[in-house]
C-alpha positions as a printed Julia matrix, in Angstrom:
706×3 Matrix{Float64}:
 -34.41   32.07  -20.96
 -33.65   28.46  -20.45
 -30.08   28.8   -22.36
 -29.45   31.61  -19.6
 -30.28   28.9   -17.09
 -28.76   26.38  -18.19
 -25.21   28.57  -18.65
 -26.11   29.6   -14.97
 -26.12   25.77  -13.9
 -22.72   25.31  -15.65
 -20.78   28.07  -14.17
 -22.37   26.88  -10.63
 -21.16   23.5   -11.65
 -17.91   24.75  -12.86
 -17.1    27.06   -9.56
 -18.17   24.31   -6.91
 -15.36   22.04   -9.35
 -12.92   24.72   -8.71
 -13.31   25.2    -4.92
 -13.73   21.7    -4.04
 -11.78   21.21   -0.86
  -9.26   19.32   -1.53
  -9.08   17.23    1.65
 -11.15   15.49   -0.08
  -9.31   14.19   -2.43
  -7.27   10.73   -2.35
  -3.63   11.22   -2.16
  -1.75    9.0    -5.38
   1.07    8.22   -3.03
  -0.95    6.11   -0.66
  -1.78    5.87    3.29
   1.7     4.88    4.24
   3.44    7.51    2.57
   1.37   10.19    3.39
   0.79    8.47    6.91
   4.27    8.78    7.32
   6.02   11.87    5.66
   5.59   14.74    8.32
   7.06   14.02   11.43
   8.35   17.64   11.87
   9.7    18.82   15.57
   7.5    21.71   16.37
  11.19   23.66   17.24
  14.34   23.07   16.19
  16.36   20.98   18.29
  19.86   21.65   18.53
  21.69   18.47   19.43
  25.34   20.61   19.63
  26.04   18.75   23.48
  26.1    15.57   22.06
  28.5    16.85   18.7
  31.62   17.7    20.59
  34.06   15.46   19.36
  34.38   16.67   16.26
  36.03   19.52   17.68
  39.25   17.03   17.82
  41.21   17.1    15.46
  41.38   14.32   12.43
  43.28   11.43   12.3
  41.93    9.84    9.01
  42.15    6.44    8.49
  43.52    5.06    4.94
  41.1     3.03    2.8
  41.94   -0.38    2.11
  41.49   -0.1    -1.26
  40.56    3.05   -3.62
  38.77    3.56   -6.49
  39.8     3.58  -10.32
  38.57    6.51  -12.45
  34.56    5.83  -13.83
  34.7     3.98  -17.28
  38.06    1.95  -16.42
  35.75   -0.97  -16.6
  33.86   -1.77  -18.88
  30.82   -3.94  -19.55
  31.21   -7.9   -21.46
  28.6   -10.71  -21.94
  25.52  -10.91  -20.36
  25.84   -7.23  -18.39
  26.36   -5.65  -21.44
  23.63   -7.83  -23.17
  21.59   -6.27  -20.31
  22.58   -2.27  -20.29
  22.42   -2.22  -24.43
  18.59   -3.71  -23.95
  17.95   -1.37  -21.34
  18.88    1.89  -23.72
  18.32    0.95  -26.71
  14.73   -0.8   -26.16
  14.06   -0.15  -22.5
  13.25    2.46  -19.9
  16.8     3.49  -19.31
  16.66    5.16  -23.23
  13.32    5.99  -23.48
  12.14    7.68  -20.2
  12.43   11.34  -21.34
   9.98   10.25  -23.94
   7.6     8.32  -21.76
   7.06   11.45  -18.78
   8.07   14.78  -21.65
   6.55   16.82  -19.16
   8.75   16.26  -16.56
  11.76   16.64  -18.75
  10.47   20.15  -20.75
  10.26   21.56  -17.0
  13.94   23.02  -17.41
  14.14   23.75  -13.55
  18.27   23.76  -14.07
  17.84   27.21  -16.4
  14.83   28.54  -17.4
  12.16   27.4   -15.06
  14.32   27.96  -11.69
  12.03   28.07   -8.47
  11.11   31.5    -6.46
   8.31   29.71   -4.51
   5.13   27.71   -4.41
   3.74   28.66   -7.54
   6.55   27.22   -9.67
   5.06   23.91   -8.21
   5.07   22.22  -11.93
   2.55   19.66  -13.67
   2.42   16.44  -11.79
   1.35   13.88  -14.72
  -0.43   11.4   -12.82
   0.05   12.11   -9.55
  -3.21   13.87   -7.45
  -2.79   16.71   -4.73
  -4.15   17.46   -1.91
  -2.89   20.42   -0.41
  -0.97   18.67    2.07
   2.4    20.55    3.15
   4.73   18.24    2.23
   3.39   18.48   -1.51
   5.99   21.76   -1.34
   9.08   19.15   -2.32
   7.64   19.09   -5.39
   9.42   22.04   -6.44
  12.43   20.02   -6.68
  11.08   16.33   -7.25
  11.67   16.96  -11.2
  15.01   17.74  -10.13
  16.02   14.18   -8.36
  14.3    12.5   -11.5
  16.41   14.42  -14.13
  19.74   14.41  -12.38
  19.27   10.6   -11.57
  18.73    9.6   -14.72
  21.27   11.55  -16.91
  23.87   10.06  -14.46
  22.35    6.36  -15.46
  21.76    7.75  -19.1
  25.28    9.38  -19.52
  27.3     6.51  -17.49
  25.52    3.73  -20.05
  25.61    5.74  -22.94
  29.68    5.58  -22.65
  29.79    1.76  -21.59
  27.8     0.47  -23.72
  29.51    2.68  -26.63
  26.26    4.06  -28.13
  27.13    6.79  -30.85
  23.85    8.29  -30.63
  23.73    8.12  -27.02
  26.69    9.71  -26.41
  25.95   12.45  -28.72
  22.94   12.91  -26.45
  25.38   13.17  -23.46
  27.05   15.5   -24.94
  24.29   18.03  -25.47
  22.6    17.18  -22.12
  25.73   18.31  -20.52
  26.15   21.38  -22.55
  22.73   23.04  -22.16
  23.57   22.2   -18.29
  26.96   24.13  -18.09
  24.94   26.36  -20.46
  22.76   27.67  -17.07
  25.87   27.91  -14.75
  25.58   31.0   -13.52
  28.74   33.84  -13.34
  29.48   33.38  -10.04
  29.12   29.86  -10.81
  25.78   28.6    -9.75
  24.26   25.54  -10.96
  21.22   24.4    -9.34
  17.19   25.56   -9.44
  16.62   27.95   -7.62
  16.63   31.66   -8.58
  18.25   34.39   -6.64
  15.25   35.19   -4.11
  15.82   31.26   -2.42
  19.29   30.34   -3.15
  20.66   29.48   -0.31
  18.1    31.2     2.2
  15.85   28.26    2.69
  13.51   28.85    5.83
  12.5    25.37    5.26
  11.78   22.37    3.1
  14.0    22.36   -0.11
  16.04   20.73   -3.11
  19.24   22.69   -2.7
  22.18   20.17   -2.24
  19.78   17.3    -3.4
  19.68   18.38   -6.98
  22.91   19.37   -7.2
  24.14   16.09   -6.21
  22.35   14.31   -8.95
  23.86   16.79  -11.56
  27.47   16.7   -10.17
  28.18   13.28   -9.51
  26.69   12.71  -13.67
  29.48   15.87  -14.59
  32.1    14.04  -12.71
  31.34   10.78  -14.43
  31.21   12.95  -17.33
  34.38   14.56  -16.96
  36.41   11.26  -16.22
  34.6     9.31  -19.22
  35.46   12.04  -21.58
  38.5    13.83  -19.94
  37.22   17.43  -20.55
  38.97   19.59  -17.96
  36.16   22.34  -18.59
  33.58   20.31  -16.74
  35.48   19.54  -13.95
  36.33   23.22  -13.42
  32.63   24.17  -13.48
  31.5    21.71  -10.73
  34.45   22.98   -8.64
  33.21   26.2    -9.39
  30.15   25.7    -8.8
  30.81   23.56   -5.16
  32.77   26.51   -4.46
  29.8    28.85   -4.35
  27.98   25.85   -2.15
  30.76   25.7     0.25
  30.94   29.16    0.97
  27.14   30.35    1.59
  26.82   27.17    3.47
  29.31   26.99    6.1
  30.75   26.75   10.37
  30.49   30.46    9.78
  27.59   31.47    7.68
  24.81   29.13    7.97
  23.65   25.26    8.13
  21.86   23.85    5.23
  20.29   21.85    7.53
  19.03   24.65   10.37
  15.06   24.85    9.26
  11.69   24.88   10.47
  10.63   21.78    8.56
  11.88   19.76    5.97
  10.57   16.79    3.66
  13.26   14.74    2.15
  15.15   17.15   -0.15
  16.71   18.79    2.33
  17.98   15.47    4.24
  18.76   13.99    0.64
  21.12   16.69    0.47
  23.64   15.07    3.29
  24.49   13.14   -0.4
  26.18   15.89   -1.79
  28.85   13.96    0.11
  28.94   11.64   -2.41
  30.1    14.63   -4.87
  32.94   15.59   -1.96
  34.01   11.94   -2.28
  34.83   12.06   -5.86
  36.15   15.5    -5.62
  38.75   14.26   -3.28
  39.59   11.22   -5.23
  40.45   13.3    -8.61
  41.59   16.58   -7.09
  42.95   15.38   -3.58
  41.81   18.59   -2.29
  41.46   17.67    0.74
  38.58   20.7     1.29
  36.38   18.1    -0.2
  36.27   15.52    2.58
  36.67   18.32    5.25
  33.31   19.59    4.0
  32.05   15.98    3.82
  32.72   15.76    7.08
  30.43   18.98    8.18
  27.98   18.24    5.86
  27.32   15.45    8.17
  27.92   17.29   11.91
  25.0    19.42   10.76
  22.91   16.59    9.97
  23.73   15.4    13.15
  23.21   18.27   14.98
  19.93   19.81   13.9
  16.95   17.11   14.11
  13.97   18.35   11.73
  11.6    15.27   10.43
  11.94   12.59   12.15
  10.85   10.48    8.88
  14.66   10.99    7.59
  17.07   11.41   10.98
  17.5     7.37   11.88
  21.19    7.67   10.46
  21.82   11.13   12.4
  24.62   10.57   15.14
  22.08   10.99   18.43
  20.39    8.62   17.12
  22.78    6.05   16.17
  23.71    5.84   19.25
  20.81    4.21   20.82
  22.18    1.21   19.49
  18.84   -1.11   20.22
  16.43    1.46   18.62
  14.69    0.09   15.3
  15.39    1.88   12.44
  12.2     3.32   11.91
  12.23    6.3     9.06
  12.29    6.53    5.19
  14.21    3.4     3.94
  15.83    5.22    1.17
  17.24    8.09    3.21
  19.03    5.66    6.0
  20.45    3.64    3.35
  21.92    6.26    1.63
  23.16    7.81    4.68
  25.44    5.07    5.68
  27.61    5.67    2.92
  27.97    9.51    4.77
  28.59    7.97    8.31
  31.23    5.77    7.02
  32.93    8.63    5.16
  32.77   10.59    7.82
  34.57    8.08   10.1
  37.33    7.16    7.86
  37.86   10.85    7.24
  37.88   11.88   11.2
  38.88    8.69   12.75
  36.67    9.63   15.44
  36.39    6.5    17.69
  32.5     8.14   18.27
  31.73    7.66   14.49
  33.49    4.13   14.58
  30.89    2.87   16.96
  27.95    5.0    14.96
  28.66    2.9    12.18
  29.03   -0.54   14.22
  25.76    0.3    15.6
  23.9     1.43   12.02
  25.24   -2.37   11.36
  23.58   -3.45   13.88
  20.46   -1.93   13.38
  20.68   -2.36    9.66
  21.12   -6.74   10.11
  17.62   -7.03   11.59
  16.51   -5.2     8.28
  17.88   -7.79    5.77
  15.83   -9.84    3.75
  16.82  -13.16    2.12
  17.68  -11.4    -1.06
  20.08   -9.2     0.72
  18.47   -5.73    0.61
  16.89   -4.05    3.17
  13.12   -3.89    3.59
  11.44   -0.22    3.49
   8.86    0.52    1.09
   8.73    3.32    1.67
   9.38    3.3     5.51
  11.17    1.2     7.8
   8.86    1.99   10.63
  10.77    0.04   13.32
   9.69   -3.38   11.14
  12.18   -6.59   10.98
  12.82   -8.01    7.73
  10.38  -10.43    7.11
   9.68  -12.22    3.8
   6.1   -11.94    3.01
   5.13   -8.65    5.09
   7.98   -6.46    4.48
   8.97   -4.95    1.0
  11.22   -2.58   -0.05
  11.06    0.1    -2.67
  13.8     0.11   -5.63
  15.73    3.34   -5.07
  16.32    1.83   -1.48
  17.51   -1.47   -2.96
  19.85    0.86   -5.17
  21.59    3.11   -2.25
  21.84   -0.22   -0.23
  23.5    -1.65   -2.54
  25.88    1.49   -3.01
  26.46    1.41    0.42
  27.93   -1.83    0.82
  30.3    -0.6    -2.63
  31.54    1.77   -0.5
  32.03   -0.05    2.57
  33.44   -2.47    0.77
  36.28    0.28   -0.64
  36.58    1.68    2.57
  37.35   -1.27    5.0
  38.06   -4.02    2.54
  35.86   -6.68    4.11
  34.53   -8.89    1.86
  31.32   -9.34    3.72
  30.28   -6.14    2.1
  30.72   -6.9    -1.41
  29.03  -10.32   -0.66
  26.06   -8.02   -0.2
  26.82   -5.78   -3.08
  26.65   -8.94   -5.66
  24.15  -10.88   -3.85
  21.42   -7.65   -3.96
  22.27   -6.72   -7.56
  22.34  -10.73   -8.91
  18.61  -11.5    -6.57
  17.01   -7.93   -5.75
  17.97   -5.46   -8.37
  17.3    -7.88  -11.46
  14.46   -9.36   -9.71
  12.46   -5.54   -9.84
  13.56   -5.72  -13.76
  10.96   -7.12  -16.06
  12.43   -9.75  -18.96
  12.89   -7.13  -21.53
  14.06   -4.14  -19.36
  10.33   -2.05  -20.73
   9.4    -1.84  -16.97
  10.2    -1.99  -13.05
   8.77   -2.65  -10.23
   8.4     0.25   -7.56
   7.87   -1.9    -4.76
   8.13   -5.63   -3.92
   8.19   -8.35   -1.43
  10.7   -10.8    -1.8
   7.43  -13.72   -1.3
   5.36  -11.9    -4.55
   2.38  -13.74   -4.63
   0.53  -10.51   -6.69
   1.01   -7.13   -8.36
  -1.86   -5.75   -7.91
  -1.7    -2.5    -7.32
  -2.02   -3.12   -3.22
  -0.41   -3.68   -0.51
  -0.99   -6.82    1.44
   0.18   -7.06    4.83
  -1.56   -9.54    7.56
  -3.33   -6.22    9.03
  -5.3    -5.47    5.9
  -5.24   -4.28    2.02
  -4.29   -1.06    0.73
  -4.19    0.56   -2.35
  -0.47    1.09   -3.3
   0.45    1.94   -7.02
   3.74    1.68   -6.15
   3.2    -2.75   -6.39
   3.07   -2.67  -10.59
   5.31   -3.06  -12.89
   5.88    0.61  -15.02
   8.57    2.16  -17.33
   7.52    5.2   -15.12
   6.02    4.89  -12.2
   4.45    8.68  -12.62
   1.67    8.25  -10.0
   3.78    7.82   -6.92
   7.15    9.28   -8.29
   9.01    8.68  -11.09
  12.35    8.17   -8.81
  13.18    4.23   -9.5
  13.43    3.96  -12.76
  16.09    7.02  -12.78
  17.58    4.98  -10.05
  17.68    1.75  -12.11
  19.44    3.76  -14.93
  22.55    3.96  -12.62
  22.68    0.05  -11.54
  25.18   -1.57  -13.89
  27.27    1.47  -14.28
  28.16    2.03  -10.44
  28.56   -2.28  -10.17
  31.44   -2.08  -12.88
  32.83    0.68  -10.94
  33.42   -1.07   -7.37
  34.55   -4.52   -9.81
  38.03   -3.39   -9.6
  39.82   -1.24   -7.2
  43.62   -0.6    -6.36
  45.47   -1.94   -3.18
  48.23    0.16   -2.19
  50.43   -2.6    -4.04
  47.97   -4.08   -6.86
  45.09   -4.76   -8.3
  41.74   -6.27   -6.29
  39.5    -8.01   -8.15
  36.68   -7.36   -5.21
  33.39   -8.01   -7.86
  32.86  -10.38  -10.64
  30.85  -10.57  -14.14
  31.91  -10.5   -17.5
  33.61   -6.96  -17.65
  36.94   -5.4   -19.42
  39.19   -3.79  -16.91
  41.58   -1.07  -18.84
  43.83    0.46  -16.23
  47.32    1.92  -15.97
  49.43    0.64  -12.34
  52.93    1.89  -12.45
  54.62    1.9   -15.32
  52.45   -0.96  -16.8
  49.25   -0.74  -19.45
  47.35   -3.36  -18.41
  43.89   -4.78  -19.51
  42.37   -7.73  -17.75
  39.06   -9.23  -19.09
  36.84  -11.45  -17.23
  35.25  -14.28  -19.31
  32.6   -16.0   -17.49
  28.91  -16.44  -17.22
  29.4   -15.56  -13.66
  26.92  -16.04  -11.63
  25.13  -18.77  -13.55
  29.14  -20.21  -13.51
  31.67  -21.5   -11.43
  34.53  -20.62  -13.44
  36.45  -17.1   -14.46
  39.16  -16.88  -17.06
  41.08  -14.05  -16.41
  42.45  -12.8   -19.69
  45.62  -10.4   -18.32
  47.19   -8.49  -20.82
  50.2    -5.75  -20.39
  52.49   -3.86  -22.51
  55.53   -4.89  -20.53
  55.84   -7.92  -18.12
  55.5    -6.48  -14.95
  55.52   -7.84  -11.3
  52.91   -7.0    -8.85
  49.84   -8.41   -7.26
  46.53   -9.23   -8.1
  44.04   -9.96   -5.39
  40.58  -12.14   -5.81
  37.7   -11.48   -3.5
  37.27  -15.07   -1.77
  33.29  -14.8    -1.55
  32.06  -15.73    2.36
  29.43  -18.49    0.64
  32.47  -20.55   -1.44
  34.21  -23.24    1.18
  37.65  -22.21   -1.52
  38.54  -20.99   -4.7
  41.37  -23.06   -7.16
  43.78  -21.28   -9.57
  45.46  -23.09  -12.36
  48.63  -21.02  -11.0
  51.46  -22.5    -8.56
  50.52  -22.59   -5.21
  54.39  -21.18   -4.39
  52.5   -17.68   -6.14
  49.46  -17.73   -4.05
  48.57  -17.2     0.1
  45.03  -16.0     1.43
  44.52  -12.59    3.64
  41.98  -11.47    5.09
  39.33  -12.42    2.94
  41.28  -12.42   -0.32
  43.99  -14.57   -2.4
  47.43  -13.05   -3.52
  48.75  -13.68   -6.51
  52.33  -12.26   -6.87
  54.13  -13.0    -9.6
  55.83  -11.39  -12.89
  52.86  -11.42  -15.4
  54.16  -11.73  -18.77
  52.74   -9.57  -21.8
  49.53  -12.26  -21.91
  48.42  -14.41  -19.37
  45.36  -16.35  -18.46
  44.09  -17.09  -14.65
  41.49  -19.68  -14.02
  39.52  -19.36  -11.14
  36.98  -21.77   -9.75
  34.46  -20.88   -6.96
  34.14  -24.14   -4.96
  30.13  -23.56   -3.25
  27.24  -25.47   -2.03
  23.83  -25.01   -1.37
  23.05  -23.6     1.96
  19.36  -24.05    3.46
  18.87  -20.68    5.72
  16.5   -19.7     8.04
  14.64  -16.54    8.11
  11.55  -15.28    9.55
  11.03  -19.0    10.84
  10.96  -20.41    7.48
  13.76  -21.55    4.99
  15.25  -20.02    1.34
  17.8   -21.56   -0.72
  21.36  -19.73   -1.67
  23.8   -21.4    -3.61
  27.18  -18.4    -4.62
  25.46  -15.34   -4.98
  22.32  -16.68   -6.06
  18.97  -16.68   -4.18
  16.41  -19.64   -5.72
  12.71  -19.05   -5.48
   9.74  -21.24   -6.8
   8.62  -19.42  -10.28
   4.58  -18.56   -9.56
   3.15  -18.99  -13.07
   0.84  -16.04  -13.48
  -0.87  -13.38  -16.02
  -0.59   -9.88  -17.29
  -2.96   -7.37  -17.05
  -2.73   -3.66  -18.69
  -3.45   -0.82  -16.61
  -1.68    2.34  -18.59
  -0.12    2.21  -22.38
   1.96    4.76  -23.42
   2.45    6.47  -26.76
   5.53    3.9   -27.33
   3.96    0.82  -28.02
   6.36   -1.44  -26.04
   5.98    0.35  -22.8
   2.88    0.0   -20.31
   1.97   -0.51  -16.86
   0.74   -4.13  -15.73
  -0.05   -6.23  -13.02
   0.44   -9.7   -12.17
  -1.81  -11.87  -11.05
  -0.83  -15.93   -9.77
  -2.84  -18.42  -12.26
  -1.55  -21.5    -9.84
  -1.67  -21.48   -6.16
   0.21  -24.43   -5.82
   3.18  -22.57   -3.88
   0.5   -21.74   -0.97
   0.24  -26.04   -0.28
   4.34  -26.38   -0.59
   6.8   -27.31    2.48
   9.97  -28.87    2.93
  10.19  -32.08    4.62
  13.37  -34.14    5.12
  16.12  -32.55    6.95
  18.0   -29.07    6.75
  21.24  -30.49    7.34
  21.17  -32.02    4.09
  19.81  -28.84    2.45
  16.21  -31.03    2.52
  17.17  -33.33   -0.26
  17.63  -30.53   -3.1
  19.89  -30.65   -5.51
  22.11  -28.13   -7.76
  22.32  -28.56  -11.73
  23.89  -25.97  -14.02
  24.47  -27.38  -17.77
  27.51  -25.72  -19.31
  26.78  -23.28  -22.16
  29.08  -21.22  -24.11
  29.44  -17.25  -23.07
  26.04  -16.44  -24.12
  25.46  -12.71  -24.15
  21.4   -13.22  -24.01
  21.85  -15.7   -20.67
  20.31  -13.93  -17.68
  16.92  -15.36  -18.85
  17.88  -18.81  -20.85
  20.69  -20.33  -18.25
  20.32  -23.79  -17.24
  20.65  -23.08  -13.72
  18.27  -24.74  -10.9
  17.55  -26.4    -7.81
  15.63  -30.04   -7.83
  13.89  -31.71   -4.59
  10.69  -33.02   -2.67
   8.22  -31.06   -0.92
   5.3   -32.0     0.69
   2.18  -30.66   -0.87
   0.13  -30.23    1.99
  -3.57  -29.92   -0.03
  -2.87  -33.08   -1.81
  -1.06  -34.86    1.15
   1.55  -36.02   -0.84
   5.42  -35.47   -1.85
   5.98  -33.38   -5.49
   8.5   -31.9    -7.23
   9.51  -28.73   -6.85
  11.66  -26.73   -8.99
  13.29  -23.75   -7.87
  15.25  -20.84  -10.07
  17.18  -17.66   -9.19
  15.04  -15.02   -8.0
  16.82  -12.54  -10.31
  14.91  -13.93  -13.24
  11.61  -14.06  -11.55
   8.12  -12.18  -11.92
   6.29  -13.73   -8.94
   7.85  -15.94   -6.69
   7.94  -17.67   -3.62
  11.67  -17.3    -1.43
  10.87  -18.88    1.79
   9.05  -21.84    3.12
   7.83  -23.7     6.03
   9.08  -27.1     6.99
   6.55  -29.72    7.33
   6.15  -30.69   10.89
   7.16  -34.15   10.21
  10.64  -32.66    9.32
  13.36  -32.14   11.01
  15.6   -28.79   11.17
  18.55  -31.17   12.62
């Protein structure tokens, strides 16, 4: 009798388990995330009045430059140093390993999507019931896409055998799915392409095609080429002026808005095919965006609204960042004067979002905030599609004020997520980190936050920024070098091997340097014929002049660039030296340090602290935790004119491979230490190499900002 009781108790216990409501439960993703995901218009609203211009017809604009083919540049020194760390050792190579179940859901062939009850295992991450929780039918998707385009691209650059032998089958058992009519994508039959609402359609094919197209111009197959045409061509007709917009739903939660990125894909169609088709549907890709507003969380970069030029950007930091890269298109592709003042004002909204490492804040949401040091951070896979923005821009309108940006984010932000040894990434980050702890801080209150850890994964929010990281070094040596309509523009710099073909010359030009912890480039030019044509160097905004070892009778400066034209001979050498100085800047009413590319913080010493180990025994998840508070008592004093008395020393070393962590590369001065009422010594380092870290500081009232 009391066994039958007790089993009674257990199955009680058991059922009230089972039907526990689960508004109960605590969301993984956190109060701001879930405080800020569903801002759904109860109708659609058709914003068609405001979208008649692009009934004129297009008078594209030509690019100032235009991009080389992926894996014409390759990786040297300390990046490669970097990306061979990263697969061989680090996240990057292992992360199929570290989440398996994400990667064994084969949503791309045998576990397409019909509906909600294909929603798959979510590792770490806890449920609630909440309706935006549909988008993780296609979550899995944006991880696995992401990171076989970071996996593939650094497989090839870095030359991995076994790597690339992974490429090859991950690409295989993809094409291996493509459907007869030439599908590729995850959903089955009964949802392809009939979305009533929130969905992964063009977002997941994005993140497959643009790896295939990397693919296909890394290893020249013309079979994988053909099946993402193929497969764009089913895309482009079921989604269409005359059948229906992908973008046309009841409510959507980031996939579908993601999915304006499958202009990305027309981009590089157009570039290898010159189909124009390509940018034409590029072009409506974003008209629909425009014209149909769904969740307000994802629409800031949506033409009505960019035309409320004083309006904060206010939604989901990773979406509007992205989405500049489609505005811009879409402008150079139309020349619609209406676009070209879109984009001016998405500048202007987008400069009250920078922080002093050059990215923009959002983690994860804007939320009409200005960039401000200690209260606002951003989240990685913004940082990244920043970042590819201003590559793009950069391309596009040849300003060098945009790749400024590009280098000065991936030198101070991007490396600055990285931990030392490339075994983990932060999610989210401040650029003042005073703690990783799991929380947010902000001067209102404290909030839990696991996105503010460092993690190979990051499988209890999303495991989005370490895919994301994957594809860093990979698109950076892509935008290095493009072509002018006359030459070649070196528009990035780093150690890198540029193997290119212009005219009827071979050419190969390596750049030797230890860039950015040097002033110097040697520009190793080799041809198989002396030819005569141009080469053009980015003259950065930060460096008062550069000096050539060349004739001045060879060189003149243009808009942002010097020209070089002369007949280079079969092997040539160009030296280049970046004349800069320390510049004392003021943001958010206090002051950070920027000498070339390179942002200087003050190095918080701190401690480790394991929250998660994994099955691999070099990965975990930690935080961080300050064991000196010596940065809270430190201000400048003396006078900003003279950069407040701080000096620059960088001791020469060789081309060291293993540099980014052991340069010699630092800022000396005075502060005032305001609990000891006295002047110290403060050393300062580049932010890139930093755990936690101080950026900005007050001046001490006694100083003078003169």
């Amino acid at each position: 009798m009391k066994k039958c009781a007790l089993l009674f108790l257990i199955i009680i216990f058991i059922g009230s388990c089972k039907s526990q409501d689960k508004s109960t439960l605590e969301s993984s993703q956190g109060e701001n995330f879930t405080g800020n995901v569903d801002k759904n218009a109860k109708q659609i609203v058709d914003d068609t009045p405001l979208l008649g211009f692009f009934k004129n017809p297009h008078k594209a604009l030509t690019p100032r430059f235009h991009l080389l083919p992926t894996g014409s540049n390759m990786p040297k020194g300390w990046i490669l140093s970097i990306m061979q760390q990263d697969l061989e050792k680090g996240m990057v190579g292992y992360l199929d390993q570290l989440v398996p179940y994400i990667f064994k859901d084969d949503l791309y062939g045998t576990k397409r999507r019909s509906g909600k009850a294909d929603i798959p295992l979510t590792g770490d991450q806890v449920l609630t019931g909440a309706d935006w929780e549909i988008s993780m039918l296609w979550w899995n998707g944006e991880t696995i896409g992401n990171w076989w385009d970071g996996f593939v691209r650094n497989a090839f650059l870095t030359q991995n055998k076994a790597a690339i032998q992974k490429s090859h089958n991950i690409v295989a058992r993809l094409l291996a799915t493509q459907d007869k009519d030439g599908y590729i994508g995850i959903y089955k039959p009964n949802l392809r392409y009939q979305h009533k609402g929130s969905n992964g359609e063009l977002w997941t094919q994005t993140t497959v095609f643009r790896m295939l197209l990397a693919y296909y111009e890394l290893t020249q197959k013309q079979q994988v080429l053909e099946a993402v045409e193929k497969a764009m061509a089913v895309t482009m007709k079921h989604y269409n002026a005359q059948t229906r917009s992908p973008f046309k739903l009841q409510n959507a939660y980031g996939g579908v808005t993601h999915g304006l990125m499958m202009t990305d894909v027309c981009e590089t169609l157009y570039r290898i095919t010159k189909n124009a088709a390509y940018q034409d549907y590029a072009v409506y890709l974003y008209q629909e965006f425009s014209r149909y507003a769904i969740n307000n969380a994802f629409n800031d970069v949506r033409y009505p609204f960019l035309i409320k030029r004083d309006s904060l950007f206010s939604g989901h930091a990773a979406h509007v960042y992205e989405h500049l890269r489609s505005v811009l298109n879409a402008y150079y592709a139309t020349g619609y004067p209406e676009l070209k003042t879109a984009f001016a004002n998405a500048l202007y909204k987008l400069d009250k979002c920078l922080l002093p490492s050059g990215t923009g804040l959002g983690n994860e949401w804007i939320a009409k905030q200005t960039a401000h040091a200690d209260h606002a951070s951003t989240e990685f896979c913004s940082v990244l599609h920043l970042r590819n923005f201003y590559h793009s821009a950069a391309q596009k309108t040849g300003d060098v004020a945009f790749a400024d940006q590009a280098e000065k984010i991936t030198f101070n932000t991007i490396m600055g997520f990285r931990n030392p040894d490339g075994t983990a990434l932060v999610y989210g980050k401040p650029d003042n980190c005073y703690t990783l702890d799991g929380k947010e801080h902000s001067p209102r209150q404290t909030k839990k936050d696991p996105r503010f850890k460092y993690s190979p994964t990051h499988s209890d929010p999303a495991v989005c920024c370490v895919p994301n990281y994957a594809r860093n070094f990979p698109y950076y040596l892509d935008h290095m070098w493009m072509q002018a309509e006359d030459g070649l523009v070196a528009v990035l710099y780093g150690p890198s091997l540029l193997k290119t073909q212009f005219k009827a010359a071979q050419i190969q030009i390596e750049q030797k340097t230890n860039y950015p912890f040097s002033d110097q480039i040697v520009f190793k030019i080799s041809s198989n014929q002396p030819h005569k044509y141009p080469l053009y160097f980015r003259k950065p905004q930060w460096s008062t002049s550069l000096r050539f070892n060349v004739p001045k009778e060879y060189i003149t400066e243009q808009n942002g660039y010097y020209k070089i034209v002369k007949t280079w001979q079969k092997t040539e050498e160009v030296k280049v030296t970046f004349h800069q100085e320390i510049k004392a800047i003021t943001h958010s009413k206090e002051t950070y340090f920027q000498r070339g590319p390179l942002v200087f913080a003050y190095a918080i010493p701190h401690k480790e602290v394991k929250v998660k180990v994994y099955d691999l025994p070099q990965f975990n998840d930690y935080h961080c935790f300050s064991t000196d508070n010596a940065y809270q008592y430190t201000q400048l004093t003396g006078y900003q004119a003279n950069n407040f008395g701080f000096t620059f020393t960088q001791k020469a070393t060789a081309l060291d491979k293993n540099l980014w962590y052991n340069h010699q590369t630092y800022l000396l001065g005075k502060g005032f230490d305001t609990q000891n009422k006295q002047l110290k010594t403060i050393k300062l380092v580049p932010m890139g190499g930093t755990v936690l870290r101080k950026v900005t500081f007050p001046i001490h009232t006694r100083a003078s900002s003169k």
